[in-house]
C-alpha atoms as an extended CHARMM CRD file, in Angstrom:
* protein
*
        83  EXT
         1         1  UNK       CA             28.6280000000      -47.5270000000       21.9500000000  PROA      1               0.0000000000
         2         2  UNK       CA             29.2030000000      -46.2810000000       18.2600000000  PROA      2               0.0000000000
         3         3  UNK       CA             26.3010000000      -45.6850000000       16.1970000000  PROA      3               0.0000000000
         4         4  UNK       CA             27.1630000000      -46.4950000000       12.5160000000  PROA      4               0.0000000000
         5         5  UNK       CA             26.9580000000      -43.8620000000        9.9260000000  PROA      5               0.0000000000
         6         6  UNK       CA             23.5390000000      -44.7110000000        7.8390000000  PROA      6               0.0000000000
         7         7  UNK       CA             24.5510000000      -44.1970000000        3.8190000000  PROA      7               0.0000000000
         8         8  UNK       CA             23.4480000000      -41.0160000000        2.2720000000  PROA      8               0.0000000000
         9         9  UNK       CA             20.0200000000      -41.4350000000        0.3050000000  PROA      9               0.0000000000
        10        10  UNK       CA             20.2890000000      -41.2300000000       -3.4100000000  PROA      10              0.0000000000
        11        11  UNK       CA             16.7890000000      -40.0700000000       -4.7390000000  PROA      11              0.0000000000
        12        12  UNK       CA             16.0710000000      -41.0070000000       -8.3500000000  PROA      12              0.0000000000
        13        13  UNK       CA             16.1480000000      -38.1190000000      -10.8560000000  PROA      13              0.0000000000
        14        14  UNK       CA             13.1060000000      -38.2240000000      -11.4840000000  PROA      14              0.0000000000
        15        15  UNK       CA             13.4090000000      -35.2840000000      -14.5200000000  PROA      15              0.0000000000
        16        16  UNK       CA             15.6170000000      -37.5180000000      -16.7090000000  PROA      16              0.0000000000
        17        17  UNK       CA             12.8220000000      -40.7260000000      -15.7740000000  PROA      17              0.0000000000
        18        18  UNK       CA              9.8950000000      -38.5710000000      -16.6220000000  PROA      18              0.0000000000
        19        19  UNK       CA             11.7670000000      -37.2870000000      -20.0980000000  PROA      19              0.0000000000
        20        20  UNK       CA             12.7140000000      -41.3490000000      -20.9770000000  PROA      20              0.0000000000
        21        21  UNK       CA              8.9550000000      -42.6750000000      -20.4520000000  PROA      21              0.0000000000
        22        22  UNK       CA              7.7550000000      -39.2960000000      -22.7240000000  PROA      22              0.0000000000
        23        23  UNK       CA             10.1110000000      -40.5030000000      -25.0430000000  PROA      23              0.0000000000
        24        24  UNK       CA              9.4050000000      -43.8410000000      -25.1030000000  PROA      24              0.0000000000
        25        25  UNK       CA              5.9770000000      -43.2030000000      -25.1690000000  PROA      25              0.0000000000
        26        26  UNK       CA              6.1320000000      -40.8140000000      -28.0860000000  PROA      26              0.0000000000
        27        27  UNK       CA              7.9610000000      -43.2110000000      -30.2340000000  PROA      27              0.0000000000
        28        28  UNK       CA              5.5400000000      -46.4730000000      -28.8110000000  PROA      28              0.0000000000
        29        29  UNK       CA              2.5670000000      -44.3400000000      -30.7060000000  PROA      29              0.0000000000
        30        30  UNK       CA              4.2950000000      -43.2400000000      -33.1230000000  PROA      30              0.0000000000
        31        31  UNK       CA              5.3340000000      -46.3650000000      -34.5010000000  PROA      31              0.0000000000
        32        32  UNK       CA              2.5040000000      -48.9080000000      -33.4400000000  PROA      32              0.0000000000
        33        33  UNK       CA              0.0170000000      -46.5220000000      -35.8960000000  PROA      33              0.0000000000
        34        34  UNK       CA              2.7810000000      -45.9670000000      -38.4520000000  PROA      34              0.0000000000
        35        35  UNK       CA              3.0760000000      -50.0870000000      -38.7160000000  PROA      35              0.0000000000
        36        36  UNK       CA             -0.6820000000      -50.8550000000      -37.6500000000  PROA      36              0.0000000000
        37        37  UNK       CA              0.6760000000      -53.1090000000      -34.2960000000  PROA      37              0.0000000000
        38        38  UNK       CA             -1.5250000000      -54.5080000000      -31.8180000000  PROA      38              0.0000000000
        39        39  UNK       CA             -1.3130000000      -54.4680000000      -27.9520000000  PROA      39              0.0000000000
        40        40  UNK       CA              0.6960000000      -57.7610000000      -28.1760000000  PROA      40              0.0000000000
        41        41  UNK       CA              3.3550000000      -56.8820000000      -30.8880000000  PROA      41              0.0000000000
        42        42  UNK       CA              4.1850000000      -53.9920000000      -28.5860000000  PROA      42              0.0000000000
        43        43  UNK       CA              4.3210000000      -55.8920000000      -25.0970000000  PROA      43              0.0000000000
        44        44  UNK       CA              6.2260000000      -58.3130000000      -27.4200000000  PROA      44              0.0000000000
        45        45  UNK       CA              8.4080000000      -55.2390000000      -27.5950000000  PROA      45              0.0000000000
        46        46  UNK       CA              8.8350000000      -53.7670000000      -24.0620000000  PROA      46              0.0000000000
        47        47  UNK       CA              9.4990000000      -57.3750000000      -22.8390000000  PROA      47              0.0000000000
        48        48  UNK       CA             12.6460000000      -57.3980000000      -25.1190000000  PROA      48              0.0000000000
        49        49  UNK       CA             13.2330000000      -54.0330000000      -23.5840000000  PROA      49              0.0000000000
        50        50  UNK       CA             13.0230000000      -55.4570000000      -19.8910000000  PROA      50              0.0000000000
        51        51  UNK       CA             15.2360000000      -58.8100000000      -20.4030000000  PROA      51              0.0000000000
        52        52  UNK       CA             17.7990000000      -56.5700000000      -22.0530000000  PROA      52              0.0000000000
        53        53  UNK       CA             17.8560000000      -54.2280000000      -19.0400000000  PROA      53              0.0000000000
        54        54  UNK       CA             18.2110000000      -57.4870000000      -16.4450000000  PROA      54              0.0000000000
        55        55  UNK       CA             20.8950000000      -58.8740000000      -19.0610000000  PROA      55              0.0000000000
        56        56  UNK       CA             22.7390000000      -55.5170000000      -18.3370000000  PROA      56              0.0000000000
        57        57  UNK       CA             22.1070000000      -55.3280000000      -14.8970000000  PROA      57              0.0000000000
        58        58  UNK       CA             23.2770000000      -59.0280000000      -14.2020000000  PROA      58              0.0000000000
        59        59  UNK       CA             26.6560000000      -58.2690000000      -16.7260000000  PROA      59              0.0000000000
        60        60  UNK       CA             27.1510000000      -55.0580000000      -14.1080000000  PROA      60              0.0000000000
        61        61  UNK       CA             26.8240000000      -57.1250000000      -11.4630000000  PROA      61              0.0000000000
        62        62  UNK       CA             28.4660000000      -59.8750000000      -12.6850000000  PROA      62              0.0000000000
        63        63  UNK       CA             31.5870000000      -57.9060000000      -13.3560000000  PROA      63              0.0000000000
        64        64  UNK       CA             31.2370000000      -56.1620000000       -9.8610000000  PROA      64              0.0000000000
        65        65  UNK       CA             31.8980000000      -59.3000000000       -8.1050000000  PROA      65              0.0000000000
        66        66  UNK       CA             34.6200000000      -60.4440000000      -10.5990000000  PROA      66              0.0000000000
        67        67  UNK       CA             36.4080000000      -57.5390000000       -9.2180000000  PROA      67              0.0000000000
        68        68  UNK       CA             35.9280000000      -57.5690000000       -5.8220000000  PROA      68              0.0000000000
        69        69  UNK       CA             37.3420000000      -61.6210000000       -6.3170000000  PROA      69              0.0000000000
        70        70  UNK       CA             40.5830000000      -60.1750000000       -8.6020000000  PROA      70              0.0000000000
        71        71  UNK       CA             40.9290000000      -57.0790000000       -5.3850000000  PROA      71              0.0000000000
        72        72  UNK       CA             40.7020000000      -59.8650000000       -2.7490000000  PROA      72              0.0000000000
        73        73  UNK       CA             43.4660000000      -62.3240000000       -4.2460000000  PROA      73              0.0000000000
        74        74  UNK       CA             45.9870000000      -59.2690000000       -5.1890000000  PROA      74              0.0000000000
        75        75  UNK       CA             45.3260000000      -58.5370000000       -1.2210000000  PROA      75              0.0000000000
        76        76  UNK       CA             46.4770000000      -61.8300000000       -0.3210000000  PROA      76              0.0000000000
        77        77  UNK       CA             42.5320000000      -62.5020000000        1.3630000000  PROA      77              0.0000000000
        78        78  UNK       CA             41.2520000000      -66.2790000000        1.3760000000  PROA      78              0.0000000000
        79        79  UNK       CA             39.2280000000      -66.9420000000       -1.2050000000  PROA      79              0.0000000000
        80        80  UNK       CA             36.7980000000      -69.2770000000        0.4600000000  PROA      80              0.0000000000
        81        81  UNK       CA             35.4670000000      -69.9240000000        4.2540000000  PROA      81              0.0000000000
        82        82  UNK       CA             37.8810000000      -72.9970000000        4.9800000000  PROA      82              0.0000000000
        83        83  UNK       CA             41.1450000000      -71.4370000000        3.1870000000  PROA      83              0.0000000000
């Protein structure tokens, strides 16, 4: 029997994550006193932030998989279950 080759781990790099939140949180200060916002304006904010990241993510995805369909027809592979 052949074990299967488990994927190599990719660890987050965790310097460049650490410098993005100090930067984010530098500039979050910096401009919630600078234009007197409250705790909602700026979660009003960082939830912007978030749905752009999942609009991003899904476009990645989304254009992932419209490749792997395009790779599968120029092979000649079915493009359903009952073709």
């Amino acid at each position: 029997m052949v074990m299967s080759e488990e994927p190599k781990k990719v660890n987050p790099n965790w310097d460049s994550i650490n410098e993005l939140y100090d930067k984010i949180d530098v500039a979050i200060v910096d401009l919630s006193k600078k234009n007197e916002m409250n705790f909602i304006e700026i979660s009003m904010a960082l939830q912007m932030i978030n749905k752009k990241i999942e609009y991003e993510q899904f476009k990645t995805m989304f254009e992932f998989n419209i490749e792997g369909l395009i790779d599968k027809e120029k092979e000649g592979q079915p493009d359903g279950m009952y073709r």
